[in-house]
N, C-alpha and C positions, 0 to 999 in steps of 0.2 A: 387209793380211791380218788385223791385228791388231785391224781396224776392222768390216771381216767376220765377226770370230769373236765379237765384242762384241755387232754386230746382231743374229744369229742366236741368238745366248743370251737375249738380250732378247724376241726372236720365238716360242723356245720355251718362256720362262718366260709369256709371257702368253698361250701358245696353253693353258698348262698348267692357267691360273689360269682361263681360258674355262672351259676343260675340267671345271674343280670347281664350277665355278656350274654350269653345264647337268648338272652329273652331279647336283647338288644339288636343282636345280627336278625333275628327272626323281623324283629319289628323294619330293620332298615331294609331284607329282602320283600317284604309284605308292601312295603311302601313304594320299593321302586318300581313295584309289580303293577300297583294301584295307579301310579304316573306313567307306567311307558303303556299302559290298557286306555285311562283316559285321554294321554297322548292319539293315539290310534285312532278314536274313535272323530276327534275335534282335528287332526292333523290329514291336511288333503294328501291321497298317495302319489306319486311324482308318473304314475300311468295312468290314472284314475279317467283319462280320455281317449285308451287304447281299449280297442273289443277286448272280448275274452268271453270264455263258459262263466255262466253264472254260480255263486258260492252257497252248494247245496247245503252246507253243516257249519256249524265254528269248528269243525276239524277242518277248514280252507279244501287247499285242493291238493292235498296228498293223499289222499281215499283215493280218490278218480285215479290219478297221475300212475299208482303202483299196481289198481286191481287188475286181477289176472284176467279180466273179463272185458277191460278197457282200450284192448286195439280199434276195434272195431267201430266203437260207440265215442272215443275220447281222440285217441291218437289220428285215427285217419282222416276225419273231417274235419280237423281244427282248422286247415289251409282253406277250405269251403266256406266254412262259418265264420272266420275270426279272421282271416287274413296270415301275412307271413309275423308278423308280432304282436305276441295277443296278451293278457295280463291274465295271470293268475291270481286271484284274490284271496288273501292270506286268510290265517282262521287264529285259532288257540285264543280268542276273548282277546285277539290285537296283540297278542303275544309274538305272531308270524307276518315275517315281510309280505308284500307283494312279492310275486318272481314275473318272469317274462317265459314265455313260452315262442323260442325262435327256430323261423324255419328260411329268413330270407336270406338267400345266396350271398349276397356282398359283405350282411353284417354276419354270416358264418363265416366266411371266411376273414373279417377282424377278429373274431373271438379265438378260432382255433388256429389262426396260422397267424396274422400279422401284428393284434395285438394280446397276443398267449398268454405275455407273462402278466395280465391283465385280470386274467380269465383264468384260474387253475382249476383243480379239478378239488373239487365239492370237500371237506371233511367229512359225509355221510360218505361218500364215495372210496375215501381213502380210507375211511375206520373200519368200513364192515369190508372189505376186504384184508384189511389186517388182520380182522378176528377170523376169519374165514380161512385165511390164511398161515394163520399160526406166526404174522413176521411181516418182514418190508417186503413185500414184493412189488413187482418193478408198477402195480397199479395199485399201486398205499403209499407209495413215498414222492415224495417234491422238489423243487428246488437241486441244490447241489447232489444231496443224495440219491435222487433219480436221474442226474445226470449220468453219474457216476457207473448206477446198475444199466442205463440206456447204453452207453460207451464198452460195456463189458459182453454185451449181451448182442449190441447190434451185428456185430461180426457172425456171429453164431447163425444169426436167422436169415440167410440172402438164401438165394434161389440156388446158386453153388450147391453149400453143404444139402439144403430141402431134395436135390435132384439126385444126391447118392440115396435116398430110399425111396426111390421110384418103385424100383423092385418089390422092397418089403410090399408097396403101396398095391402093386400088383397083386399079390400073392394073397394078399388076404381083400381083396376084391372079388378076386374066385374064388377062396374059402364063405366068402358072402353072398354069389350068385349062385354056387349049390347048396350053402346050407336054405337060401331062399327057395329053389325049385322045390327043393325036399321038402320044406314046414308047405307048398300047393301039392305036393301031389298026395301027400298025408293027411291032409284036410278035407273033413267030410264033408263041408260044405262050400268050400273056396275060398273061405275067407280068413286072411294073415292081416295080423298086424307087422305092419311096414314100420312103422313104428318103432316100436318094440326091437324089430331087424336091425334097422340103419341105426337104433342107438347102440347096441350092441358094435355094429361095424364101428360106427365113429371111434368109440371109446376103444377098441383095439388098434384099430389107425394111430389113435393119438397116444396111446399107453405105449407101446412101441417104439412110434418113431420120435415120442416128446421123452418117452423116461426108459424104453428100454426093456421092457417087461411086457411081460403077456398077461392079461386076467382072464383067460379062457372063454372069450367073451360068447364063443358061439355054443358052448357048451352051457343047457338052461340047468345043469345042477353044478354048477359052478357055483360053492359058494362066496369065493372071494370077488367074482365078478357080483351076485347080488350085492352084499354086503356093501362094497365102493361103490357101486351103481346108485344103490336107491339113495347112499350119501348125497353122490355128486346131483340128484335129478331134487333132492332137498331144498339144499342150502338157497338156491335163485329165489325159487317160489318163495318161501319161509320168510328170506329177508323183505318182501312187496309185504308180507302181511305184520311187520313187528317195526314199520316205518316211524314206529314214535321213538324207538330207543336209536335209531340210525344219527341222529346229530352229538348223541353223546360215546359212540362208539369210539371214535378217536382219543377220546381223554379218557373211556377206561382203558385202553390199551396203554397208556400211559401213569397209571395208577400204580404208585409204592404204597407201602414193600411188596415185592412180588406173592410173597403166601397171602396178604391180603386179599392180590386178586384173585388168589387162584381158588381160596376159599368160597369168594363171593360167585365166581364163574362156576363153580360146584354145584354151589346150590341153586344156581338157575332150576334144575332139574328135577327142584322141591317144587318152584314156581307153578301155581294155577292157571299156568300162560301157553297151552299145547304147541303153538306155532314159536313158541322161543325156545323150547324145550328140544322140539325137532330141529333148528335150527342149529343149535345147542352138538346135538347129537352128529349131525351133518359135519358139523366143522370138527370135532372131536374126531369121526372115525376117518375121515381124509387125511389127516397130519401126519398118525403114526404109520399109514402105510409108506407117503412119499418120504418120511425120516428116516425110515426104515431100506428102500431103494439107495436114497442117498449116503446110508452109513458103507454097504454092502458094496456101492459104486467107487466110493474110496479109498478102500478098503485094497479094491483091484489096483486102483490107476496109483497106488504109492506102492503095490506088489509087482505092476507092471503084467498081469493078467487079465486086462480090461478086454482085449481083443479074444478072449474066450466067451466074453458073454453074450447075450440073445441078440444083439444086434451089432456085436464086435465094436462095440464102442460110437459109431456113427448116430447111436441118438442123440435128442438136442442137450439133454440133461449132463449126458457124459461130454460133451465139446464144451457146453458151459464150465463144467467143474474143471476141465482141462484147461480152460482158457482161465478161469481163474487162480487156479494155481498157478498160473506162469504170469501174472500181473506184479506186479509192485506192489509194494503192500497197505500203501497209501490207498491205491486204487480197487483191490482187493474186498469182496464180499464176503461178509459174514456166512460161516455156514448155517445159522438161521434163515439166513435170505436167501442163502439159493435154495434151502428146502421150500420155503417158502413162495419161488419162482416156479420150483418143478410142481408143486401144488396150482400154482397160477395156470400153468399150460395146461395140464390138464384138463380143468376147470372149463377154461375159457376156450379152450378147441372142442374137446367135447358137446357141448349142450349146443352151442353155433352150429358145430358140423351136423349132427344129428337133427337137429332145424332142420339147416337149409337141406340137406339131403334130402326128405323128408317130404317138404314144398314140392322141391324140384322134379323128383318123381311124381307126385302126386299134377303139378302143370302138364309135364308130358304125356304122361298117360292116356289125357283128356284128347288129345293131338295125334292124331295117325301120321296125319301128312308131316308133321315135326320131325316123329318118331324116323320115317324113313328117312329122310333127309339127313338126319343124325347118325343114323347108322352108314348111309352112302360117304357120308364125308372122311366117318371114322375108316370105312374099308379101303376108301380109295388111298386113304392115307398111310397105311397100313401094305399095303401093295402087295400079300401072300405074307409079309412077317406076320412073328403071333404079336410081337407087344413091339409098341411106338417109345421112341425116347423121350425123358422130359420134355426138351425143347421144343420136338417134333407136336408132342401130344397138349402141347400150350399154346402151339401157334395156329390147329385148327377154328377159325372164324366163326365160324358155326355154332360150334361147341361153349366157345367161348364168351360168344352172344346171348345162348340159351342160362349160360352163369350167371353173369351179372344181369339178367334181367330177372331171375329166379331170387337173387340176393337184391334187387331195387324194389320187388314189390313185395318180399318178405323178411325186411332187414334183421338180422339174426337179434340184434341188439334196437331195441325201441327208442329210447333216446339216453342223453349220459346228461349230467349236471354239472355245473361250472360257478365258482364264487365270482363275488366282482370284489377285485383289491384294491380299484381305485375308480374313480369318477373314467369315464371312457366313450368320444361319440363313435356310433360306428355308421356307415353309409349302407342305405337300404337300396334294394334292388327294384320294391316295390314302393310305394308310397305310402304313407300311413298318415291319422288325422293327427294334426296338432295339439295344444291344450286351447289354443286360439279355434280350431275348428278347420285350418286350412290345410293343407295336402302338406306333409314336411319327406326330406331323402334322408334323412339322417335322426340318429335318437341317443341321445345323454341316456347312459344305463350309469346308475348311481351305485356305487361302491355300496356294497354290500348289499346289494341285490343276487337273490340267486338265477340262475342263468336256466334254464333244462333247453338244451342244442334236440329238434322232433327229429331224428332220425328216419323214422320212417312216414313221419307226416309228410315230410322235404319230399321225399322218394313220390308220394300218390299228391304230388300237387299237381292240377289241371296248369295252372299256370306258367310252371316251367316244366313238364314231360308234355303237354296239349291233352285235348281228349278222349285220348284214348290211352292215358296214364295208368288203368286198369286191366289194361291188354298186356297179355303177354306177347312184344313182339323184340324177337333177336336183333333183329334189323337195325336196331337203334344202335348197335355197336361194331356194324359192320362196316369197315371201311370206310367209304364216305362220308355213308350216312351218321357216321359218329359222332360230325360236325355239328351234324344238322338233330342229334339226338333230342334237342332241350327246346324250347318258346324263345326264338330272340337268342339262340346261343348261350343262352344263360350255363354258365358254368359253378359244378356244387366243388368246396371242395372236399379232396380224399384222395385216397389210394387210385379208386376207381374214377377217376375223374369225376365224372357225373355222380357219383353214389358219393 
C-alpha cells in the first residue's frame, strides 16, 4: 500500500508539472496572439495607400479570391476598379497579411521570370497539391528538388515526342464527333450537354496520351470513367471551399510518424465538414487508380512488353518512367513521385482541356462567319487528304488565332499565388499612387507578403488588350498584327506571349 501511495504521488506530481508547462506554452501562444492582433490594428500596412476591394468580413479576402461564383464579380473588374496593383486586405482579427493582387506586365514579369527566386510558389499551393497528389509532384515541390523533377521531365514534354500521338488525338476526335451527332439526333428536344461531351473527350485525350489507358470515357455506363471522373471534377472546387485548412496543408504532409497521419487523415470522413470530406474522397480515389497504372507500366518496361500496350508505350507516363530508369541515381525520382506526376497530368490537362474546349465551342458557335472561315482554312489546308500532320495542323493562323484568344478571354486557370522571400522592388508598367500621394513606376513588395499573379484579370484589362478586350477577335495573333496585339506593345509574360 505504502508502494501505491508513493506511485500515485509521484503520478500526480508530474501530471501536475505537465499541467504547468501546457498551461505555460498555452499562455505564451495566447499572448503572442494578443500582440501580433494589437500589432495589426496600431501598425500602418506597408499598402495601406494602394486601392483594392473593400474588406467585407474578418475572414479578409479569401472568401472572395476562391468562390466559385467570383470570376465575374471579383477577378474581371479588378483592372477597372483598382488598377494593375490593388491591396488585398487581410482578416482573421489581424492574424492575416495584407497581399497584393498583381496584374501589371513589367512587375509580372519581376515576379515570375527575372526575380523568381524571389517569388515561389505559395505553401497553400504546394500543400494541397501534395495532398491531392498523394507525393511531390512536379507542382508541390521547390527549390533543388523541383529542379531535379523539371530536368527529368522537360525532355519528355516538347512538341517531338506530343506530335507522335497525333493520331491517337485524331482517332478519338471522331470517336467524339459521332458519339456527339448521336447524343442530337437521339435527343428529343435538341438539347446536349456539351459539357458533359468535351469533358468526357478531354479526360480520354489525356488518359491516353498522358497515362496510357482508356476509361471508356464515351461509354455513359462506364463505371470507372464515373467513378475517376466525378473524383477528378471534385478535388478543384472542394479545395476554393476548405481555403482555411490550405496554409497548414504542407506541414501535415510533413507530419510523423506516418500512422499518425494516416489515422488523423481517416477520420477526416468523421468530420462535420461536407466539402473536406469530398475533398477527402476526391484525393483518395485518384491515387490508387494512377498507382495502380504505374505498378502494371513497370511491371512491362522491366519484362520489356511495354510496346504491347494501349499506346505501345508512347504515352507521357511510360517515356517518363523510361527516362527515369535510365537517369543516375542521384538524379532519379522516387516512385512516389512519379505516381504522383502521372496523377498531376492528369489532373491538370483534364479540367483545363475540358474548359477551354468548352469556351471555345461555345464563342464559335455564336459566329457563322468564323465558322466558315475555320472550316475554309482547315479544307484548303488539307488539300483532298483526310487528316493534316502535327506541324501542318499548328501552323494554320486562323485556327490558331481562334486558340489563344478563346484561352485569353477564358483563362483555364484564374490566378496562381506566390510568397515573397525577400524584400524585392519590382518596376510597374502602369503608375500607381505613392504613400506621399504622388504617381511612383516601381513598388517594395515586402518579404512575406503574399503575391496572387490575376491571370485572367491581365487577360480582360482595357489597358493593355484596348476596348475591345471583351471581343473575340483572332486577328490579334495574326501575323502582323501580333505586334500590334496589346496598348503600347505592352508585352505579358508566358508561353503565349501575350497570355
Amino acid at each position: 500500500m505504502e508502494f501505491a501511495s508513493q506511485y500515485l504521488d509521484h503520478a500526480l506530481l508530474q501530471f501536475a508539472n505537465t499541467s504547468a508547462t501546457l498551461k505555460t506554452g498555452l499562455a505564451l501562444i495566447l499572448t503572442w496572439i494578443i500582440v501580433d492582433i494589437t500589432r495589426s490594428f496600431f501598425q500602418r500596412s506597408p499598402y495601406a495607400h494602394l486601392p483594392g476591394p473593400p474588406k467585407t468580413s474578418q475572414l479578409g479576402y479569401l472568401p472572395e479570391l476562391h468562390s466559385e461564383e467570383s470570376l465575374f464579380d471579383f477577378h474581371y473588374p479588378m483592372t477597372e476598379k483598382y488598377g494593375h496593383v490593388a491591396r488585398l486586405q487581410g482578416g482573421f482579427f489581424g492574424l492575416q497579411r495584407d497581399a497584393l493582387y498583381v496584374t501589371d506586365p513589367l512587375a509580372l514579369n519581376s515576379i515570375l521570370v527575372r526575380n523568381q527566386q524571389n517569388f515561389p510558389e505559395s505553401i497553400e499551393f504546394s500543400g494541397l497539391f501534395g495532398v491531392i497528389h498523394h507525393g511531390n509532384s512536379l507542382a508541390s515541390v521547390w527549390g533543388e528538388h523541383h529542379k531535379k523533377q523539371r530536368k527529368m521531365m522537360n525532355p519528355v514534354f516538347t512538341a517531338a515526342f506530343v506530335s507522335k500521338l497525333t493520331p491517337m488525338f485524331y482517332k478519338i476526335a471522331y470517336q467524339s464527333r459521332d458519339t456527339l451527332a448521336k447524343a442530337v439526333r437521339n435527343s428529343s428536344d435538341g438539347v446536349v450537354d456539351v459539357l458533359d461531351h468535351l469533358t468526357r473527350t478531354a479526360l480520354e485525350l489525356i488518359s491516353q496520351g498522358g497515362l496510357g489507358h482508356s476509361f471508356n470515357s464515351f461509354d455513359h455506363n462506364s463505371k470507372e470513367f464515373n467513378e475517376f471522373h466525378e473524383a477528378l471534377k471534385t478535388v478543384l472546387p472542394m479545395s476554393g471551399r476548405i481555403f482555411f485548412v490550405l496554409p497548414y496543408l504542407e506541414s501535415w504532409r510533413k507530419l510523423k510518424p506516418d500512422w499518425l497521419r494516416k489515422f488523423f487523415s481517416n477520420a477526416v470522413y468523421y468530420f462535420p465538414w461536407p466539402s473536406l470530406r469530398k475533398f477527402k474522397w476526391g484525393c483518395d480515389t485518384m491515387h490508387p487508380v494512377c498507382k495502380k497504372l504505374f505498378i502494371e507500366k513497370k511491371k512491362m518496361l522491366e519484362e520489356g512488353t511495354i510496346e504491347s500496350s494501349a499506346m505501345g508505350g508512347k504515352d507521357l507516363a511510360t517515356l517518363l518512367m523510361w527516362a527515369n530508369s535510365q537517369a543516375e541515381e542521384e538524379d532519379r525520382m522516387s516512385d512516389e513521385d512519379v505516381v504522383a506526376n502521372m496523377s498531376s497530368i492528369v489532373l491538370g490537362g483534364q479540367e483545363t482541356t475540358s474548359g477551354a474546349l468548352t469556351r471555345l465551342l461555345c464563342l464559335i458557335v455564336k459566329d457563322l462567319d468564323l465558322q466558315q472561315r475555320l472550316r475554309n482554312e482547315i479544307n484548303e489546308a488539307k488539300n483532298g487528304s483526310q487528316e493534316l500532320p502535327y506541324a501542318e495542323l499548328n501552323a494554320l493562323p486562323l485556327l490558331d488565332g481562334v486558340c489563344r484568344e478563346a484561352l485569353r478571354l477564358f483563362s483555364p486557370v484564374t490566378f496562381v499565388w506566390r510568397d515573397t522571400t525577400e524584400d524585392c522592388v519590382v518596376p510597374l508598367q502602369f503608375p500607381i499612387p505613392g504613400p506621399d500621394g504622388h504617381e511612383v513606376k516601381e513598388l517594395l513588395i515586402s518579404k512575406g507578403t503574399p503575391v496572387y499573379v490575376g491571370l485572367s484579370a491581365s487577360n480582360r484589362s482595357r489597358a493593355i488588350w484596348g476596348d475591345d478586350v471583351n471581343e473575340l477577335k483572332p486577328e490579334r495573333w495574326m501575323g502582323k498584327a501580333i505586334l500590334e496585339s496589346t496598348e503600347n506593345g505592352v508585352k505579358m509574360p508566358g508561353i503565349f506571349s501575350n497570355m
